[in-house]
N, C-alpha and C positions, 0 to 999 in steps of 0.2 A: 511359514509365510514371512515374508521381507516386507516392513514395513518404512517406508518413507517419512519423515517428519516436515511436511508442508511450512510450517510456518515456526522455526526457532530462532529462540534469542542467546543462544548458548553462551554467547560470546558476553555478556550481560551478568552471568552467574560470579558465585563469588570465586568459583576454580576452573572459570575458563574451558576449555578444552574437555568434556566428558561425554563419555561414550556410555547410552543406555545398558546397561546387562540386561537378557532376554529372561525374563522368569524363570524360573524349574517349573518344569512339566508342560508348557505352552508352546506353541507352534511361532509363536510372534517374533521377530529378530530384526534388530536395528538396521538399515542397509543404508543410509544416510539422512544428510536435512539442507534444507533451505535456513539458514542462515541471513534474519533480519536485522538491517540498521533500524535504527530510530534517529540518528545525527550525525552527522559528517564527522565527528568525531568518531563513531566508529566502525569507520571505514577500514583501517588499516586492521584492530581487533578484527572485524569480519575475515579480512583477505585471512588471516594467519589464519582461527577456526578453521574455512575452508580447506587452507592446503593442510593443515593438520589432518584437515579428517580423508584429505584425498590419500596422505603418505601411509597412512592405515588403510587403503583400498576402500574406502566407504563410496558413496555417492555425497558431493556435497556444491549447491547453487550459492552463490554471492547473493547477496539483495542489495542494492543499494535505494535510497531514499528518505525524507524526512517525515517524520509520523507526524500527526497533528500535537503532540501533546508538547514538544519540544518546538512547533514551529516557529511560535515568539522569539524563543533566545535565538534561533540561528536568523531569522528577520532583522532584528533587530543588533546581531552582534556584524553581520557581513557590514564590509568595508565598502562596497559597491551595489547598486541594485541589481538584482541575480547575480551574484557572485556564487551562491554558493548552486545556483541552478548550472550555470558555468563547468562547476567542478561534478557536478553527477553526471553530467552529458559526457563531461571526460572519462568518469571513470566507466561509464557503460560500454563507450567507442573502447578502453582500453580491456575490458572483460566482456568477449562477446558475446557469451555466455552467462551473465549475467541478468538479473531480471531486477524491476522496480518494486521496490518494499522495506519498511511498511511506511504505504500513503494512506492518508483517508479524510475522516472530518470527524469531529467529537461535538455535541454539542451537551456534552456533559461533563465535561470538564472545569470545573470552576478552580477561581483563587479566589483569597478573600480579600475587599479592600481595604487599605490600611485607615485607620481610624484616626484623624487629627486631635480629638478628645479622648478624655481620659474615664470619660464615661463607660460602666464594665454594661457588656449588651447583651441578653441572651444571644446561645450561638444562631439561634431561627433567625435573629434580627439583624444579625450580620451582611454586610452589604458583600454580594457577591459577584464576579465577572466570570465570565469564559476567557480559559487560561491562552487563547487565543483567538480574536476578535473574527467571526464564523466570516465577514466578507475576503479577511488575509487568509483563511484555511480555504478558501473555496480559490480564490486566485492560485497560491501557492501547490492546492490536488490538481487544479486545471493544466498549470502549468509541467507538471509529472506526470500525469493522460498525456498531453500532445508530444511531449520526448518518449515516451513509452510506444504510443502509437507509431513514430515519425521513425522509431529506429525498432519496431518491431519486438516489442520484449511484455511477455507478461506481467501483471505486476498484484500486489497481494494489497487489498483493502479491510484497509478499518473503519467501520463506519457506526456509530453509536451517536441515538438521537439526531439524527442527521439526513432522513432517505430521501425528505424534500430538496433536502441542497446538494444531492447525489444524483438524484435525476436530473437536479437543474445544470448540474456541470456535465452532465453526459452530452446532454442537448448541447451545449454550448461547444463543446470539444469535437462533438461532431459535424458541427456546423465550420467552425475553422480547418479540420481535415478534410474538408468537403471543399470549401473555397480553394485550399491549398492545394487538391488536386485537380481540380478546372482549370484553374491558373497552369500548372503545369500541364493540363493536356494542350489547352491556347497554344500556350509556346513554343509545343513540338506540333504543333497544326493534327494533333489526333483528335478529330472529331466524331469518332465512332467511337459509341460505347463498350466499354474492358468490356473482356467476356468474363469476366472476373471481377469481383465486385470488389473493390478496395477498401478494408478494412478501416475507418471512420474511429474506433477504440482500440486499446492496448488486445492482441491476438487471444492473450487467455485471460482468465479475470478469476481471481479468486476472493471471496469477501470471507477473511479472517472473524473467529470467534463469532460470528453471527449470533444478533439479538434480537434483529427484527421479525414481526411477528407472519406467521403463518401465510393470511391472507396479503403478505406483502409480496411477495415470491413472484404471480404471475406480471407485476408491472415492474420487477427488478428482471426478470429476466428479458419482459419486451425492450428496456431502456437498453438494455445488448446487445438484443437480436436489431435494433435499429441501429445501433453500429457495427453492422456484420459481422460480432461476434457467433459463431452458432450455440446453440443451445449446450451440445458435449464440451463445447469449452469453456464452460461457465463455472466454477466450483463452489462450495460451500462448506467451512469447517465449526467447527462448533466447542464452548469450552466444554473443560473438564468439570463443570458445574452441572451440566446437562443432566450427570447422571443420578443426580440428587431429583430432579422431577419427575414425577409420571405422565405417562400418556392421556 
């Protein structure tokens, strides 16, 4: 059996470029991977990974995108506002095959804050933040749904402690894909409705490492299926931790 690797960071290791070996005695065999950014820096590592793994005949996707956990430094290092939204739209229009990852929201992500005194604090008492402020991670996913959406590409979710301000951007993204295709039918004076319902979210959606719990499931898959995602294109992966709990 050929197994596909949905969601890698290969390019991230410390020897770059590795190709799984298939066990002894197993049916299982590497047959490629999705390949995720977490920062516009690695961008260019991705592209090489990829064609690395295509000149070995494997199967191998580009991801491009900024993860929540890096969103700060790249917020905060761009020289212009979206600047670096600017440059993912490029690299998407330049790989068209291509898909958006890894995006998401963390709301567990702390830094500590730096202490003016010299006073030693247990670490409980330590003053804590989100390593990126949840209103810039929610602007910054939003803004990665509607180019995802707007040019058609799946895209691969991270979402930890966050499902309230995942629903809340779905709503929102679907609401401006909505506006933005009324507006465009006005224009072209199409006033009857597609017979084809125009997809509103990113075409496939797949929520990486999934945490959330159980009873979450059937209003993460409505908040989809309201943006015309169908239900077969919804995905769900899970860590390698899983396998340490029981049913």
């Amino acid at each position: 059996m050929k197994l596909f690797d949905a969601h890698s960071h290969m390019h991230l290791g410390p020897r770059g470029l590795v190709i799984p070996a298939a066990e002894e005695q197993t049916p299982f065999h590497f047959d490629g991977a999705a390949i995720m950014s977490t920062h516009p820096r690695d961008y260019t590592k991705v592209d090489s990974i990829v064609s690395g793994l295509r000149d070995r005949d494997y199967a191998a996707v580009p991801c491009y995108g900024i993860h929540p956990w890096f969103l700060y430094d790249v917020l905060t290092s761009s020289d212009e506002e979206k600047d670096w939204l600017k440059e993912l739209r490029q690299r998407l229009i330049d790989h068209p095959d291509a898909i958006v990852g890894e995006i998401g929201l963390d709301g567990n992500r702390w830094v500590e804050v730096e202490q003016s005194d010299q006073i030693e604090e247990s670490i409980w008492k330590r003053e804590r933040v989100l390593a990126c402020p949840m209103e810039l991670q929610r602007k910054a996913f939003e803004e990665q749904l509607v180019l995802a959406a707007e040019l058609q590409r799946p895209v691969s979710i991270h979402v930890v402690s966050a499902w309230g301000e995942l629903f809340a951007a779905f709503e929102s993204v679907c609401d401006r894909m909505k506006r933005k295709y009324d507006k465009m039918e006005a224009m072209d004076g199409q006033r009857k409705r597609r017979k084809t319902k125009a997809k509103l979210l990113p075409p496939k959606i797949y929520f990486h490492a999934f945490s959330g719990k159980v009873g979450a499931l059937p209003s993460i898959i409505s908040a989809c299926t309201k943006g015309h995602v169908p239900i077969e294109d919804v995905y769900f992966g899970f860590p390698p931790a899983i396998k340490n709990f029981y049913a």
